[in-house]
DSSP file (Angstrom, degrees, kcal/mol; ACC not computed):
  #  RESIDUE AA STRUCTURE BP1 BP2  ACC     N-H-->O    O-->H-N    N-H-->O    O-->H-N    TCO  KAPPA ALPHA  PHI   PSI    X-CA   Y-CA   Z-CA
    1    1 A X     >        0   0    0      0, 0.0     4,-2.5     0, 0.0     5,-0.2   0.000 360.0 360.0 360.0 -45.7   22.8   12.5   38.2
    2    2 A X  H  >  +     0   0    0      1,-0.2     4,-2.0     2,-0.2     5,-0.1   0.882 360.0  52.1 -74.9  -8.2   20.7   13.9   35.8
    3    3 A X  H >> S+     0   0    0      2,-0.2     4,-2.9     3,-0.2     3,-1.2   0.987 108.7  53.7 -66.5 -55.1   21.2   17.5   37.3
    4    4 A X  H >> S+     0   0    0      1,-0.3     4,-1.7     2,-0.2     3,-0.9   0.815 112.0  39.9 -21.8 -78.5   24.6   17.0   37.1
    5    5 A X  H 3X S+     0   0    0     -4,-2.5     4,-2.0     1,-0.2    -1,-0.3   0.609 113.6  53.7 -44.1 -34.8   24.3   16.1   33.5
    6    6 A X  H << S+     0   0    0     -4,-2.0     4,-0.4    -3,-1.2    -1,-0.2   0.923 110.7  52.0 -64.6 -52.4   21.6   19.0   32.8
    7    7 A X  H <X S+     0   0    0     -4,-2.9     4,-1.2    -3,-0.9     3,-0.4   0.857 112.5  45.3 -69.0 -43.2   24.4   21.7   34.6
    8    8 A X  H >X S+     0   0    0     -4,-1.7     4,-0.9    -5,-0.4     3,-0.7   0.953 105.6  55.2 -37.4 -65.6   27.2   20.5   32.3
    9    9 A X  H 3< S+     0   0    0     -4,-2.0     4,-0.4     1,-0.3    -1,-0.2   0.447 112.7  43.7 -66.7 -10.4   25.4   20.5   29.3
   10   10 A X  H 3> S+     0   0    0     -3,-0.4     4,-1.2    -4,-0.4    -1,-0.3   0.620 113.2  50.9 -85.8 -17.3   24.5   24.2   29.9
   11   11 A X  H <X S+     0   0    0     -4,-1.2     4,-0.6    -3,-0.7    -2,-0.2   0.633 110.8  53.1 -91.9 -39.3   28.0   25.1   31.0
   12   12 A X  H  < S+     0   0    0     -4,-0.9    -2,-0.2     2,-0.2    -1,-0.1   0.793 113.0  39.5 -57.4 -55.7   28.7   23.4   27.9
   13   13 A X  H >> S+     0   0    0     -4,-0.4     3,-3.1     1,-0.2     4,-1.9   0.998 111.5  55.9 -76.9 -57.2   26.4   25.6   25.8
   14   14 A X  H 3X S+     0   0    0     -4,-1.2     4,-0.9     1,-0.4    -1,-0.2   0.756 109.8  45.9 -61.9 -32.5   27.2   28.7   27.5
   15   15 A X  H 3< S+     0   0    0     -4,-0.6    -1,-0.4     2,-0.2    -2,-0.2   0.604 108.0  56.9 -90.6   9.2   31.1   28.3   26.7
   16   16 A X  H X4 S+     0   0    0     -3,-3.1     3,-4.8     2,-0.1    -2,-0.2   0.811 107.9  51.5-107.1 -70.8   30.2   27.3   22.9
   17   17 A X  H 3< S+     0   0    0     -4,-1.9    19,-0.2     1,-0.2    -2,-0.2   0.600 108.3  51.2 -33.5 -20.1   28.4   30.9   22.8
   18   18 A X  T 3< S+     0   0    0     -4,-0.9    -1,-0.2    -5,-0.2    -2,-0.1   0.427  87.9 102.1 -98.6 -17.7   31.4   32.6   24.1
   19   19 A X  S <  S-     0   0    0     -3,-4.8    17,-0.6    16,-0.1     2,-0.4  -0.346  74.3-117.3 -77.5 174.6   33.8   31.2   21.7
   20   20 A X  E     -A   35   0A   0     15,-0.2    15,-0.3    16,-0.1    -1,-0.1  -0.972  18.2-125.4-127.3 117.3   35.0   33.3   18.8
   21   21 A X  E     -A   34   0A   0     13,-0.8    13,-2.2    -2,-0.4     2,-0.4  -0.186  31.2-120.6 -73.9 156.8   34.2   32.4   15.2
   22   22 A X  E     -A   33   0A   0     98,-0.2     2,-0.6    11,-0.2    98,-0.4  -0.537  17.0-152.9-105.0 135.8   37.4   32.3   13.2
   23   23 A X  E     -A   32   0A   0      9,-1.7     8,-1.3    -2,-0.4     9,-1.3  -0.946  20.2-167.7-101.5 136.2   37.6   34.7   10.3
   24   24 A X  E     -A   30   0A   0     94,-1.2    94,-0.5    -2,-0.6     6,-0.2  -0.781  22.4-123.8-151.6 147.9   40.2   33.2    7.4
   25   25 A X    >   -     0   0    0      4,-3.3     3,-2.7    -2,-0.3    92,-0.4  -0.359  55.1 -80.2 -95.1-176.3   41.7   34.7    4.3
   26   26 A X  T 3  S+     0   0    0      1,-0.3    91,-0.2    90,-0.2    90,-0.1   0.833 132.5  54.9 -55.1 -26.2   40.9   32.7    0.7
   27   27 A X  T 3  S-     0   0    0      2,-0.2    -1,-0.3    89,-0.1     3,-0.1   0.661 120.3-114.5 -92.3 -11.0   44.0   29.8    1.6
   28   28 A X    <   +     0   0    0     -3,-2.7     2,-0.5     1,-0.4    -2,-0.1   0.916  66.8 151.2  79.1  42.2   42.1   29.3    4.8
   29   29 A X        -     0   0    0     -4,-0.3    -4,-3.3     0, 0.0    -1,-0.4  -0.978  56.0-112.1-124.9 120.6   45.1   30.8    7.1
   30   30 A X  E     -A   24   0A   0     -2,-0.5    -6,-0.3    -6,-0.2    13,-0.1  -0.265  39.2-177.5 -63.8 163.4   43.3   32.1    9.8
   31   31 A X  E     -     0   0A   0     -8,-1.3     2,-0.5     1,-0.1    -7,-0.2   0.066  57.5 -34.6-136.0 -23.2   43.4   36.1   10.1
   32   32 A X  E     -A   23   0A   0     -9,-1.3    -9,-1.7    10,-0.2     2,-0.3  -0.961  52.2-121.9 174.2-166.4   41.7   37.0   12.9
   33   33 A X  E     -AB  22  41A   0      8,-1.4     8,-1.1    -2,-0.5     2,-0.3  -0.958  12.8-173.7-159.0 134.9   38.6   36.2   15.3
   34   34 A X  E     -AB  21  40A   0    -13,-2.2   -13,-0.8    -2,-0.3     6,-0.2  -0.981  22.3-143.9-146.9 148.9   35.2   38.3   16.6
   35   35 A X  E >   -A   20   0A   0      4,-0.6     3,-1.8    -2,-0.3   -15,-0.2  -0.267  28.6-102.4-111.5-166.2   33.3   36.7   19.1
   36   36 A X  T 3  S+     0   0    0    -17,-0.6   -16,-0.1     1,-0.3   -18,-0.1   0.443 125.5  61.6-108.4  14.9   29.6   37.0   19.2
   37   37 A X  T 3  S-     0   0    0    -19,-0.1    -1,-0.3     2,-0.1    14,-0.1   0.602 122.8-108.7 -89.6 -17.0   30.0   39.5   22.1
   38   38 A X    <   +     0   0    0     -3,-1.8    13,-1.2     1,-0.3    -2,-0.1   0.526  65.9 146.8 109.4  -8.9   32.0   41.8   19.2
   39   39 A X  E     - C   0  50A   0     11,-0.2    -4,-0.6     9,-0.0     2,-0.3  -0.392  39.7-146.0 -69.6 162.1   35.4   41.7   20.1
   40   40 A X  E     -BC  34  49A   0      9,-1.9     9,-1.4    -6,-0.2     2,-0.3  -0.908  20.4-172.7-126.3 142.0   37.6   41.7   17.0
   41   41 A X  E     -B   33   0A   0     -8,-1.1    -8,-1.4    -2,-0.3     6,-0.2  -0.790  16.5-135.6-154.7 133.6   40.9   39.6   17.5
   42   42 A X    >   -     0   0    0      4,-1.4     3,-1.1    -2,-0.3   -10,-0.2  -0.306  45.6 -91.7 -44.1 167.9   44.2   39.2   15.1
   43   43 A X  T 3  S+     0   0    0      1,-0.4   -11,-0.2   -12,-0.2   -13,-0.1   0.504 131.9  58.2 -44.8 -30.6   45.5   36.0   14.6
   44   44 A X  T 3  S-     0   0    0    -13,-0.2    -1,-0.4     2,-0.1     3,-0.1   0.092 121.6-109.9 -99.7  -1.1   47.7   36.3   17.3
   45   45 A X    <   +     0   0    0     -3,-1.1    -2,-0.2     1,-0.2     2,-0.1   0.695  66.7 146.8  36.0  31.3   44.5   37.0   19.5
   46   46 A X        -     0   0    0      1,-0.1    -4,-1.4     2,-0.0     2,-0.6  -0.475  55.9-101.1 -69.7 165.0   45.1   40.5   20.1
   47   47 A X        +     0   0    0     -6,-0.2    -6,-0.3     1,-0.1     3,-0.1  -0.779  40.0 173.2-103.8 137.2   42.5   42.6   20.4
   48   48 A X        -     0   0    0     -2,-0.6    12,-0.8     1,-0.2     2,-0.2   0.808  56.4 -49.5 -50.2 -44.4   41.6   44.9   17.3
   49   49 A X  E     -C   40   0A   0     -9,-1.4    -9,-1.9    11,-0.2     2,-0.3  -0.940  54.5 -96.2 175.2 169.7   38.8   46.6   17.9
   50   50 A X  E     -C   39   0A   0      8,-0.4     8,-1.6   -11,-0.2     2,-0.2  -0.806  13.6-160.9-124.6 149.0   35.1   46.3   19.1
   51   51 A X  B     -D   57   0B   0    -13,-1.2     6,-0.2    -2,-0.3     5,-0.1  -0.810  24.6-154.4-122.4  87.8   31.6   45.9   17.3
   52   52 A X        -     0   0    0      4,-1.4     3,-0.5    -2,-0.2     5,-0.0   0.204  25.2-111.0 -43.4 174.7   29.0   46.7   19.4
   53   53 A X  S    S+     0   0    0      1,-0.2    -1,-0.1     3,-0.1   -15,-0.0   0.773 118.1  51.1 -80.4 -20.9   25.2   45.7   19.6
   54   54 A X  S    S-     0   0    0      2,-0.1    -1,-0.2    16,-0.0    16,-0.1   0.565 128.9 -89.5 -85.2  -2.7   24.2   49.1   18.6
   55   55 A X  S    S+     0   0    0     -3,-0.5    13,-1.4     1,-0.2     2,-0.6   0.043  75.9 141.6 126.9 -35.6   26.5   49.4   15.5
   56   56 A X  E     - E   0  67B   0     11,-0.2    -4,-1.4    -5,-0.1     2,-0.4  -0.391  32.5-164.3 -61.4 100.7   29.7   50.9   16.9
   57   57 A X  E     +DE  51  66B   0      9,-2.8     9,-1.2    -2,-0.6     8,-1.0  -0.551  16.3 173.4 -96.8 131.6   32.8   49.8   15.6
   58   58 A X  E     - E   0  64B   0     -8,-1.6    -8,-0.4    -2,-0.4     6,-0.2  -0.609  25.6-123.9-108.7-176.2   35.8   50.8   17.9
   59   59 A X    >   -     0   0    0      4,-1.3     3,-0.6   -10,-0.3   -10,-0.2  -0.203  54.0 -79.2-118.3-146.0   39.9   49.9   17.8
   60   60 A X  T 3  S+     0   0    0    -12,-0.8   -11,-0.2     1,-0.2   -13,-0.1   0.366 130.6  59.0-118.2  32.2   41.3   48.4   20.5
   61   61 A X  T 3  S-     0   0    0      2,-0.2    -1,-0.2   -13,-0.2     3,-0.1   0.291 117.7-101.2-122.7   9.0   41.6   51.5   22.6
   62   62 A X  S <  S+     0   0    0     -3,-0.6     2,-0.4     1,-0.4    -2,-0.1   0.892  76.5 144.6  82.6  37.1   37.5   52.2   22.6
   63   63 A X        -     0   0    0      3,-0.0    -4,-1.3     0, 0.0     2,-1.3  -0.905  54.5-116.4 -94.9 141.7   38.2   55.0   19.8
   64   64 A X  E     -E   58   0B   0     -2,-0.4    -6,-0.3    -6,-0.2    -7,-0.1  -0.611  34.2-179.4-110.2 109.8   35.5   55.0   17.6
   65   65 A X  E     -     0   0B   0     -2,-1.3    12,-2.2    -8,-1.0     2,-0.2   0.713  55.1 -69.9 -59.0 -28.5   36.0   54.1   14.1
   66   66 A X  E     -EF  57  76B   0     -9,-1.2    -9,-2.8    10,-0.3     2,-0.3  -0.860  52.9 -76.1 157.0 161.1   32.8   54.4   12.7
   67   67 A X  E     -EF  56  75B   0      8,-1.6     8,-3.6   -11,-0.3     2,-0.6  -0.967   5.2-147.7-125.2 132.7   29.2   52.8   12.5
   68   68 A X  E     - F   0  74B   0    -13,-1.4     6,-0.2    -2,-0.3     5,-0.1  -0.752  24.0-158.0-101.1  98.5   26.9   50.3   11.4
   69   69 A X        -     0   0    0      4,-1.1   -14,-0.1    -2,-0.6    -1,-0.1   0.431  25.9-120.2 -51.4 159.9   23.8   51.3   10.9
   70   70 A X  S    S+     0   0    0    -16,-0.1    -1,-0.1     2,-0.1   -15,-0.0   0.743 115.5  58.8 -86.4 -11.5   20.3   48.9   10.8
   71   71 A X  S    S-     0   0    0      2,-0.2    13,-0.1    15,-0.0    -3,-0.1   0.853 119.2-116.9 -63.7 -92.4   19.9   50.2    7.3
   72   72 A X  S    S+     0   0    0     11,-0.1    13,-2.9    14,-0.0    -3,-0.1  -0.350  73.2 123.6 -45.9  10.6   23.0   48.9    6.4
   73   73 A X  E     - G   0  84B   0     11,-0.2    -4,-1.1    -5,-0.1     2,-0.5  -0.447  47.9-145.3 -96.3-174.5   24.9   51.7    5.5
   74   74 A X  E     -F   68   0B   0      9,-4.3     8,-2.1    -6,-0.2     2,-0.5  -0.927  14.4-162.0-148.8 124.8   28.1   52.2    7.3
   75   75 A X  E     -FG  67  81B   0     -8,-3.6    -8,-1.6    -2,-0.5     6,-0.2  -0.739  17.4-119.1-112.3 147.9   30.0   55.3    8.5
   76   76 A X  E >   -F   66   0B   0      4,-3.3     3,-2.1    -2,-0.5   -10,-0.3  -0.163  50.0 -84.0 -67.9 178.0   32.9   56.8    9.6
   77   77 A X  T 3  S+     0   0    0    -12,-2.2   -11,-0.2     1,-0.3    -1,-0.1   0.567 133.8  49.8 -57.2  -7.5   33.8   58.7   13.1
   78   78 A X  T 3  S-     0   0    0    -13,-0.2    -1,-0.3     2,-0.1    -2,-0.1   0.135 116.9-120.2-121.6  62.7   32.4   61.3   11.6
   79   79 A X    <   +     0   0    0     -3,-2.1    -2,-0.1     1,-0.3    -3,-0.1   0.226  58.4 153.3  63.3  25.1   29.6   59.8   10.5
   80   80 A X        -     0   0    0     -5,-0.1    -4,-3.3     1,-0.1    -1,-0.3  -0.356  54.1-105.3 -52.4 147.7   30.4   60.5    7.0
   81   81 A X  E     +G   75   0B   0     -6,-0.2    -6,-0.2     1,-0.2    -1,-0.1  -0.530  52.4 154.2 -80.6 123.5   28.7   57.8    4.4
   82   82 A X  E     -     0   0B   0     -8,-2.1     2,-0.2     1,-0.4    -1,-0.2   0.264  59.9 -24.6-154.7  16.4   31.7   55.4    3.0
   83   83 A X  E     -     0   0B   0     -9,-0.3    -9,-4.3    10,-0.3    -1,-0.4  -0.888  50.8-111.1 169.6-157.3   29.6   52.4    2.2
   84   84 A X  E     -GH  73  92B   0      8,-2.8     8,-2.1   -11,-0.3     2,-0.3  -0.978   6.3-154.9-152.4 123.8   26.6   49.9    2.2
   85   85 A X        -     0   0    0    -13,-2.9     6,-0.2    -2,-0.4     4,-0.1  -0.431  22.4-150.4-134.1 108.3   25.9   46.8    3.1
   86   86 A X    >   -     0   0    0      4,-0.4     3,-1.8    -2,-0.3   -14,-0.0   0.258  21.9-124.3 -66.7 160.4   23.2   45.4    1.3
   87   87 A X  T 3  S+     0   0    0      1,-0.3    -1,-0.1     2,-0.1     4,-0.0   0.801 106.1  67.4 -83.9 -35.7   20.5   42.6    2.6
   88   88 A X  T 3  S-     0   0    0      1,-0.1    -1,-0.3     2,-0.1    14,-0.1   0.612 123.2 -96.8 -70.4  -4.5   21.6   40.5   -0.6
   89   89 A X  S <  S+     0   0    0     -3,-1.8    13,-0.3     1,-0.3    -2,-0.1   0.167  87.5 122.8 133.6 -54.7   25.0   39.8    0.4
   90   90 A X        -     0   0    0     11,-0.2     2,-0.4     9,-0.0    -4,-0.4  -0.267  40.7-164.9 -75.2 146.7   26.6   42.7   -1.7
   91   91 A X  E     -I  100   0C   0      9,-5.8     9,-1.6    -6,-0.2     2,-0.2  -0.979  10.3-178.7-131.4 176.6   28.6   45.2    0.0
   92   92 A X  E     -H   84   0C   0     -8,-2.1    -8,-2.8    -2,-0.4     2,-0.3  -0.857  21.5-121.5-154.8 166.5   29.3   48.3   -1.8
   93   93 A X  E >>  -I   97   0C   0      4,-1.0     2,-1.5   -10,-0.3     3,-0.7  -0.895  49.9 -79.2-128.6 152.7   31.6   51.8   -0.9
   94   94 A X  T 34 S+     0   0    0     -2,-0.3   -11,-0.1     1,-0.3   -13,-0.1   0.296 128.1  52.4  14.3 -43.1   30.1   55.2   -0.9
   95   95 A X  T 34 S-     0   0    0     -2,-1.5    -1,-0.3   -13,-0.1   -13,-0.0  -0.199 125.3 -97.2-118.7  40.8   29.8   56.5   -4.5
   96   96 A X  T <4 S+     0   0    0     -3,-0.7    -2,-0.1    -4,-0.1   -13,-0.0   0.509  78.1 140.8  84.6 -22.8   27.7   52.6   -5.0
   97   97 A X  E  <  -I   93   0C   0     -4,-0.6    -4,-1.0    -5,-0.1     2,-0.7  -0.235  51.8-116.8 -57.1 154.3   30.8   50.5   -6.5
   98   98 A X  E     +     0   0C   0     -6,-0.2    -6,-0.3     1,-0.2    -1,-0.1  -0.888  32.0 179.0-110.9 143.3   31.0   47.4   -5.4
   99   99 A X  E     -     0   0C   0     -2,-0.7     2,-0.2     1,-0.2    -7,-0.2   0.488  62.4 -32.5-105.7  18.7   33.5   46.1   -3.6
  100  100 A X  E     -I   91   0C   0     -9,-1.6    -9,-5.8    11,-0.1     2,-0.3  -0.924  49.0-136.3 174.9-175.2   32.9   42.6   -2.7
  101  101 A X  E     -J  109   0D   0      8,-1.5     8,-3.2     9,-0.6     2,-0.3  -0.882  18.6-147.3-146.4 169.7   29.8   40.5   -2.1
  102  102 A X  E     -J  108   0D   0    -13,-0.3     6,-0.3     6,-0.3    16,-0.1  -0.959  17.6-140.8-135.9 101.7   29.4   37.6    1.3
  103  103 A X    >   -     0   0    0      4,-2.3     3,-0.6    -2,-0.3   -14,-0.0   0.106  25.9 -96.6 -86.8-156.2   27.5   34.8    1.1
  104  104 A X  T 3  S+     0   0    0      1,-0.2    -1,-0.1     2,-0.1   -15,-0.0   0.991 119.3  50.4 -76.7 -67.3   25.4   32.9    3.1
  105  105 A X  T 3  S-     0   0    0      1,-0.1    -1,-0.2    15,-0.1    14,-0.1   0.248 123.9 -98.2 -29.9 -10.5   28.1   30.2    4.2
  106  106 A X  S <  S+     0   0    0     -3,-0.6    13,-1.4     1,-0.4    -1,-0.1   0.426  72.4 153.5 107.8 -27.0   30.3   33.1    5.1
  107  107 A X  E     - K   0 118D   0     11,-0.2    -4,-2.3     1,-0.1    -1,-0.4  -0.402  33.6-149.4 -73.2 149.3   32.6   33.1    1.7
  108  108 A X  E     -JK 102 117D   0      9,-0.6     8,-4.7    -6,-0.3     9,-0.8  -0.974  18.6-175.1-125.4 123.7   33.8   36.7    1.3
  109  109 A X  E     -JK 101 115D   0     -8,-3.2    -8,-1.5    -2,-0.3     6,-0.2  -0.928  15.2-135.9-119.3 151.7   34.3   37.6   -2.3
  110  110 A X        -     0   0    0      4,-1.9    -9,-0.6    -2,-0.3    -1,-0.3   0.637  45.1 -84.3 -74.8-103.8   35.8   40.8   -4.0
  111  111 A X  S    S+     0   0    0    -12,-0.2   -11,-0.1   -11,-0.2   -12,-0.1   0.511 127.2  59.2-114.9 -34.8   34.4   42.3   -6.6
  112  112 A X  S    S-     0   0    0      2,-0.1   -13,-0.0   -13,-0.1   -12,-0.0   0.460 117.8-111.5 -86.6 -12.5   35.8   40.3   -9.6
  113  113 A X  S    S+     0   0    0      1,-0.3     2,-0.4   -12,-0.0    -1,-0.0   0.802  73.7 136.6  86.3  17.5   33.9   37.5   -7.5
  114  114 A X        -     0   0    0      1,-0.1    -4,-1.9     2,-0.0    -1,-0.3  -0.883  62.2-104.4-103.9 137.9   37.3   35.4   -6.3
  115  115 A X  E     +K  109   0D   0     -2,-0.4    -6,-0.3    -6,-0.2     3,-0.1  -0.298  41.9 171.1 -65.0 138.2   37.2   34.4   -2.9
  116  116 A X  E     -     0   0D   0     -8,-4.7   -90,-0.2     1,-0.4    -7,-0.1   0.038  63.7  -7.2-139.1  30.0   39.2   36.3   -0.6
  117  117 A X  E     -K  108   0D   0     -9,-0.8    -9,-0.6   -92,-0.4    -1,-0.4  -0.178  48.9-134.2 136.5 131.9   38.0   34.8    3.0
  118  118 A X  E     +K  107   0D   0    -94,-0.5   -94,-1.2   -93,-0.3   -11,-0.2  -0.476  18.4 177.2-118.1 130.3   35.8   32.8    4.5
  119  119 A X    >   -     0   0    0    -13,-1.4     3,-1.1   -96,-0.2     2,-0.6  -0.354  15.1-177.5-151.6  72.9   33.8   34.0    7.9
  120  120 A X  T 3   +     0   0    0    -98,-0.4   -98,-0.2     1,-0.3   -14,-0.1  -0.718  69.0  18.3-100.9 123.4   31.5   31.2    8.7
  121  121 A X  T 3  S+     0   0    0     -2,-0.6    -1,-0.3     1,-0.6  -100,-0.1  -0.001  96.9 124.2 116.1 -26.0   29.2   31.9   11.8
  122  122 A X  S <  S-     0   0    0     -3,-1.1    -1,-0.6     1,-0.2     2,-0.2  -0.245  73.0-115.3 -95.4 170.9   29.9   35.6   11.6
  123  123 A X     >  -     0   0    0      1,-0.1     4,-2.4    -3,-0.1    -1,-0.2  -0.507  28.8-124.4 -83.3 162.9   27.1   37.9   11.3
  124  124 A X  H  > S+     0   0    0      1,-0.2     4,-1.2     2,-0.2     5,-0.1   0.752 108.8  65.3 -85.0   4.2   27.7   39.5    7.7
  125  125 A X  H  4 S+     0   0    0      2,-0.2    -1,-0.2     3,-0.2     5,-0.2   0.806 110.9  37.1 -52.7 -57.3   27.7   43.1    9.4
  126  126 A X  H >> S+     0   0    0      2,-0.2     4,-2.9     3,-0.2     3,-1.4   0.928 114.3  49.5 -89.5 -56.6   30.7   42.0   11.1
  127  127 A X  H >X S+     0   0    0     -4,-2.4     3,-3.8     1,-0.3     4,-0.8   0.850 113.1  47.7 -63.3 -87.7   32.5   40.0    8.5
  128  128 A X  H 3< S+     0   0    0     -4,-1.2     5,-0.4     1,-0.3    -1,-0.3   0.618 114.6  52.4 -37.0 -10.3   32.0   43.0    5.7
  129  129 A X  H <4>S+     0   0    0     -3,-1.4     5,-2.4    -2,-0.6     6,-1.4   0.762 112.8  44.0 -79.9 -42.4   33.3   45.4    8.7
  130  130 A X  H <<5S+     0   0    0     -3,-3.8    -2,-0.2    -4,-2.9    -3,-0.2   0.809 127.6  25.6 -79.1 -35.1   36.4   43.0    9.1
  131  131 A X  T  <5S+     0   0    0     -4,-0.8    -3,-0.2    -5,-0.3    -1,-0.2   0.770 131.2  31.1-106.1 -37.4   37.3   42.5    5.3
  132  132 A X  T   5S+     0   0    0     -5,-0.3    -3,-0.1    -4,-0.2    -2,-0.1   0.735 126.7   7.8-102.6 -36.4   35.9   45.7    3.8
  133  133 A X  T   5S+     0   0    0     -4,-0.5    -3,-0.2    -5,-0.4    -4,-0.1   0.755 118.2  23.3-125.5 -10.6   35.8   48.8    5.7
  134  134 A X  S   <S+     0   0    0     -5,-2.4    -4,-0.2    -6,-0.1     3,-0.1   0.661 111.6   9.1-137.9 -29.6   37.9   48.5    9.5
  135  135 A X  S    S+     0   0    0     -6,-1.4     2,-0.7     1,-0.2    -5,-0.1   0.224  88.7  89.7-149.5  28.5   40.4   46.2   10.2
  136  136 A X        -     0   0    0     -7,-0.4     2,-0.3     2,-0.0    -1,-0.2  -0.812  46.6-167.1-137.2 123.3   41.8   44.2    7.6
  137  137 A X              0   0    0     -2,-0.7    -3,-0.0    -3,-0.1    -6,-0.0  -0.898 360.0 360.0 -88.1 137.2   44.7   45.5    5.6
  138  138 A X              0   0    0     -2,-0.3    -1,-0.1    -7,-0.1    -2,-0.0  -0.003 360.0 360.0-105.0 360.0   45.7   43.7    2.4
């Protein structure tokens, strides 16, 4: 019995890892999903686009949009510089501006510092890809 119980409860964990944390605009109406493999998702659960473990953001035909670096700063496909995202939180666009900051919890702010989505669980690499620089139109 207690294998049983042991096998579940790993089957259990293993499918918790696999789910995909929900990313939400400021009213808390979901927008989209990336799962902690990287897929990037609409609402609708199509898929967007990819974030790889090495940095590589793709769309959802494995064209490659652009990269996130281990500095943080983050480029297009051709590997031109078009922003930063800093350790604090802040993310910021080429020429230094900023254009929105991430907290710890996941709140996504713009610049003027009003929440404009919520991404709790995500790494902030991914969330500041998703709101700032790759797949979310406003």
């Amino acid at each position: 019995m207690k294998k049983i119980i042991l096998a579940i409860s790993i089957l259990l964990l293993v499918c918790a890892a696999t789910f995909a944390q929900r990313i939400e605009d400021g009213s808390r109406k979901t927008l989209g999903y990336i799962s902690s493999s990287g897929t990037v998702e609409n609402s609708s659960r199509s898929t967007l686009g990819y974030i790889d473990s090495n940095g590589r953001v793709e769309d959802s035909s494995r064209r490659t949009l652009g990269y996130i670096l281990d500095n943080g700063r983050v480029e297009n496909a051709s590997r031109s510089t078009i922003g930063y995202i800093n350790s604090n939180g802040s993310i910021e666009n080429a020429s230094r501006s900023t254009l929105g900051y991430i907290d710890s919890n996941g709140r996504v702010e713009n610049s003027s510092r009003s929440t404009i989505g919520y991404a709790e669980g995500v790494k902030m690499e991914h969330a500041a890809a998703f709101f700032f620089f790759f797949f979310y139109n406003k």
